[in-house]
N, C-alpha and C positions, 0 to 999 in steps of 0.2 A: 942853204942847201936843202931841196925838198928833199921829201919821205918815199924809197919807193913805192912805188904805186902798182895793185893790180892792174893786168893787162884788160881782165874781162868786167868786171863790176867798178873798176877806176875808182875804188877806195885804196886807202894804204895798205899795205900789205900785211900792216897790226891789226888793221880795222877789217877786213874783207871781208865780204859778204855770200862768196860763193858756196860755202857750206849751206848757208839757206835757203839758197834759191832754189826753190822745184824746178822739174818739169812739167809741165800742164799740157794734155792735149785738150781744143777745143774743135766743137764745130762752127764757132766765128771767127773770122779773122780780122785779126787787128793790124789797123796801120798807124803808127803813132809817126805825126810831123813834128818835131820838136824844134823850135826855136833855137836859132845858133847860142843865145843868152843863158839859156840850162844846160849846155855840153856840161861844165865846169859846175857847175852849183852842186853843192856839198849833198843837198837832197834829191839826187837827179833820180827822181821814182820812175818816169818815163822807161829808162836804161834799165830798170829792176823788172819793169812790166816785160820787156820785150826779152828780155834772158830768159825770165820765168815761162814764159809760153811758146808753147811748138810751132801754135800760128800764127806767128805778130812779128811785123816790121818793125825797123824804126827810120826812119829819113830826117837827116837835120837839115833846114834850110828855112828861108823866108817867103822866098819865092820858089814853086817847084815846076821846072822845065818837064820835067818826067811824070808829072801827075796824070795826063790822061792814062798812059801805059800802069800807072799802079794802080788805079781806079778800075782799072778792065782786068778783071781776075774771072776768070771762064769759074759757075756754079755759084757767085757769090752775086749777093747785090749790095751796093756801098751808102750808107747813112754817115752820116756826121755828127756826132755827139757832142751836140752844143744847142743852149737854149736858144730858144723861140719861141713864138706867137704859138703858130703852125706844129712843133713841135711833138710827134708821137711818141709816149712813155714806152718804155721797152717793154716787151710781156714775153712770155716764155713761147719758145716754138712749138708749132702743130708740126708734125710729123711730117707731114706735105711742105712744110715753107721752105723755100730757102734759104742758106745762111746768108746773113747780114758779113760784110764786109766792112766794120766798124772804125770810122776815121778819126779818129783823138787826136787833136791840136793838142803840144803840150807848151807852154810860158804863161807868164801872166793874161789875166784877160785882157786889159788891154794890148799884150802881143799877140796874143790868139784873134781876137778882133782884128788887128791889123796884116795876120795872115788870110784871112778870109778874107779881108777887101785886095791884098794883092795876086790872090788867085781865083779870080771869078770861079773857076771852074768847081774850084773847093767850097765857095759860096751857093756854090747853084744845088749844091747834093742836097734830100729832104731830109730834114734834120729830125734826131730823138732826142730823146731826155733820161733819166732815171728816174726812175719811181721816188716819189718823195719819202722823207723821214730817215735819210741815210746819216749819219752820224761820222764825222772824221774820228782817227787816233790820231792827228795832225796834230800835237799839244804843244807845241815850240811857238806857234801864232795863235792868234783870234780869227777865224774866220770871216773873210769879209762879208758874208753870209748864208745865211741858216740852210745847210745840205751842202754849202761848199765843202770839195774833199780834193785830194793831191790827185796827179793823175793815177797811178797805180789805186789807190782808193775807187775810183769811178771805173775804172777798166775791168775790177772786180765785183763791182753793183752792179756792172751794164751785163757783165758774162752770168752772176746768179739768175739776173731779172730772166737772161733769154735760156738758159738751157737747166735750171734748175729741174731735178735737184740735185744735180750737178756742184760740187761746193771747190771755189776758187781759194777759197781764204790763206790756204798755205801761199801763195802768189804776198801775203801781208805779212808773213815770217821775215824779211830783209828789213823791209819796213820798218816794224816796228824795233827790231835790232839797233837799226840805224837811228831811230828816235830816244828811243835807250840811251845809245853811246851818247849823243847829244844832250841830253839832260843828265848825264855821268861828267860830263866834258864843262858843264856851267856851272857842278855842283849844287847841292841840293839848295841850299840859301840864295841862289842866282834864282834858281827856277824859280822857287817859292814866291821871288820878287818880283818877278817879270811877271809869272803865267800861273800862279797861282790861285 
């Protein structure tokens, strides 16, 4: 028999998170494409980012039929937040620019890779990055590497980088709750052993 479950944050109804979730207004808007594979994953940070903020989507799929229609947001221009060569680090807005229309894949990298190759169109957008020296509170894993962070992590680097000083961090209040319980839920002797 499962646990009921909240409708809106899809933790349990012991566990739930919507006490912490802010609201945030921003001048970027976020579109996060989440992979069918994180609906369900116990750490769906994706589902935290898009509750927490007044401008952010979310679309789960692999392939997006609707992507030109989301990519054309009348005032906004759309980058892709994801490494590259090519890739320009975020910096804060001049007052003349327009807002960034921010596209955050969220699954593994190789499912984020492999959404970019099934939607050329999501491939072709000019890609950013964060600013380097970003540090995760992700402590349940090892980071496959150095600045890797979960996606609510980067959603919130990407939004200090451009509209600071502007501070998102309440958007990392579920988060770290959720990481909390987690490390409550293995017992302190589990953690110690694993991730210590």
């Amino acid at each position: 028999m499962s646990r009921p479950q909240c409708s809106r944050c899809l933790r349990p109804v012991t566990h739930c998170l919507c006490p912490l979730i802010p609201s945030l207004h921003s001048r970027t808007r976020i579109l996060l494409l989440q992979h069918p594979s994180e609906v369900n994953h116990a750490l769906n940070t994706a589902r935290l980012a898009a509750l927490g903020l007044n401008n952010a989507q979310l679309v789960v799929g692999e392939v997006f039929e609707e992507l030109a229609t989301l990519l054309n947001v009348p005032g906004y221009q759309a980058r892709l937040l994801f490494p590259a060569d090519d890739a320009q680090t975020l910096q804060a807005y001049e007052p003349q620019d327009q807002p960034l229309l921010l596209v955050v894949p969220d699954g593994t990298w190789r499912k984020a890779r492999k959404m970019l190759h099934l939607n050329p169109l999501l491939a072709a957008l000019p890609r950013v990055t964060l600013p380097e020296g970003a540090v995760s509170r992700y402590r349940l894993r090892k980071a496959p590497a150095p600045g890797a962070l979960s996606t609510v992590e980067a959603i919130v680097q990407a939004l200090q980088a451009l509209e600071a000083p502007t501070s998102f961090e309440a958007l990392l209040n579920p988060f770290d709750a959720l990481i909390e319980g987690q490390i409550a839920a293995m017992g302190p002797g589990v953690f110690e052993k694993n991730h210590g």
